[in-house]
C-alpha positions as CSV (number, residue, x, y, z in Angstrom):
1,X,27.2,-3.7,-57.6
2,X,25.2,-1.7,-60.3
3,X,24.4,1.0,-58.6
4,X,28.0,1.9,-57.0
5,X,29.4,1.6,-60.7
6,X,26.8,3.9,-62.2
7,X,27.1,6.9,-59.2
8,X,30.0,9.5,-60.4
9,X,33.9,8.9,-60.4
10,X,34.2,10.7,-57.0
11,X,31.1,9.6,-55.4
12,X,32.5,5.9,-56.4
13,X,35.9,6.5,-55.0
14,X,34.7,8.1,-51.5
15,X,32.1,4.8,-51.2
16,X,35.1,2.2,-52.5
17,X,37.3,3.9,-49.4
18,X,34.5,3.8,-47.4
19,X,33.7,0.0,-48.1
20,X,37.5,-1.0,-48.0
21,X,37.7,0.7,-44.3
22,X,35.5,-1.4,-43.0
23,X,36.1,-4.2,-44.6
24,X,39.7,-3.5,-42.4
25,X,38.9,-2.0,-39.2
26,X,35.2,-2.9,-38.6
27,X,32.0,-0.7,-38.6
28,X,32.7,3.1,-37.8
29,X,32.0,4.6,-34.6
30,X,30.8,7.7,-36.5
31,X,26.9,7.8,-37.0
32,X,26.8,9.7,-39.7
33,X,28.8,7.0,-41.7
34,X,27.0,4.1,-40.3
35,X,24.2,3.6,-38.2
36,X,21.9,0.7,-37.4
37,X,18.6,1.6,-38.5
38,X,15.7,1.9,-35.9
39,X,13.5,-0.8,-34.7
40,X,15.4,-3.1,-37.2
41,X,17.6,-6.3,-36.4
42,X,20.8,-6.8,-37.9
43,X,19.7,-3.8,-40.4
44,X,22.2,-0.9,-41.0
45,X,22.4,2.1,-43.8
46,X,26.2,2.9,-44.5
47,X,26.3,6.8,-45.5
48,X,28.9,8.3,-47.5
49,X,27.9,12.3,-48.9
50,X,24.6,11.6,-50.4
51,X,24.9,8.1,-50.9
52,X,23.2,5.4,-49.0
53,X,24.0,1.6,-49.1
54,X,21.7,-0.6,-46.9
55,X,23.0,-3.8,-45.7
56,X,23.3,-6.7,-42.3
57,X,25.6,-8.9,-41.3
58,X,26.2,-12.6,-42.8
59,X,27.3,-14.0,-39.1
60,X,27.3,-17.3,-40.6
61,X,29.8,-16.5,-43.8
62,X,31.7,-13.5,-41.4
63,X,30.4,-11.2,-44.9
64,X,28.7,-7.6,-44.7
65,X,26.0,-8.1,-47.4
66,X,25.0,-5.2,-49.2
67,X,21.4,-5.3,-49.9
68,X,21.2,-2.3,-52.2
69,X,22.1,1.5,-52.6
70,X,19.9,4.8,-53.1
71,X,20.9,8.6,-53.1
72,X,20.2,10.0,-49.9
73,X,16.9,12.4,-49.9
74,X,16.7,13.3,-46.6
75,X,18.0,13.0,-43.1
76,X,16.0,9.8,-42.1
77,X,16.5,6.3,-44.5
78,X,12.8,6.4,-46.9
79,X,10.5,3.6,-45.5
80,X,10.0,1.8,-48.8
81,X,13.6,1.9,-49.5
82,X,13.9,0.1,-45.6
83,X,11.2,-2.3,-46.6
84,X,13.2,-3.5,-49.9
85,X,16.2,-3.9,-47.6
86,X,14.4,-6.3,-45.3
87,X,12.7,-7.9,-48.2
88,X,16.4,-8.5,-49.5
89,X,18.0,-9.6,-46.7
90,X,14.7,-12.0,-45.6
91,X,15.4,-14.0,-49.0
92,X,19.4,-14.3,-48.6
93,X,18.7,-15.2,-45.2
94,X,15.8,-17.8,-46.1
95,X,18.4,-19.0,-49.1
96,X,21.3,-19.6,-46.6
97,X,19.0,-21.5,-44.2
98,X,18.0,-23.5,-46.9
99,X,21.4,-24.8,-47.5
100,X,22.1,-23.0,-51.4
101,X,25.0,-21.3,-52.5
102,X,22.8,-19.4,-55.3
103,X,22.1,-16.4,-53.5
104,X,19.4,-13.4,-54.6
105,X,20.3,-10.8,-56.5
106,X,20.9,-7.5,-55.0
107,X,20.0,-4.9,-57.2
């Protein structure tokens, strides 16, 4: 993923454990590392410092999809930055249904 590979050494390394614990254990209880966003279906922001990585599930594939990542500006996730995460996840989703392996890129 571009953008975790371009945020600073220890911003990468807090995300990485971040990613790798949930991966293992499951979403955290804790909402201020993970939260489903409002009004949304299967739509959820994971937060680490000021990072913010938007993703959903992949029931079908048992994967977390990461749609994308942005520096966190203020308490609530940006609208636009919400939008491009549905838009992302709509086109995987569409992809899947349509039988293909090719998947979008997530930028």
């Amino acid at each position: 993923m571009d953008f975790l590979t371009g945020l600073q050494k220890p911003d990468e390394k807090k995300v990485r454990r971040l990613l790798l614990r949930i991966a293992e254990y499951g979403p955290p209880r804790n909402t201020e590392k993970w939260r489903e966003l409002k009004g949304e279906v299967n739509l959820c922001e994971i937060k680490s410092h000021q990072v913010r990585l938007f993703c959903f599930f992949d029931e079908h594939r048992k994967r977390l999809i990461i749609t994308h990542g942005c520096f966190k500006q203020q308490d609530e996730a940006d609208p636009q930055e919400i939008k491009h995460a549905r838009d992302l996840r709509d086109a995987y989703l569409r992809e899947q249904r349509r039988g293909h392996d090719e998947r979008p890129r997530m930028v």
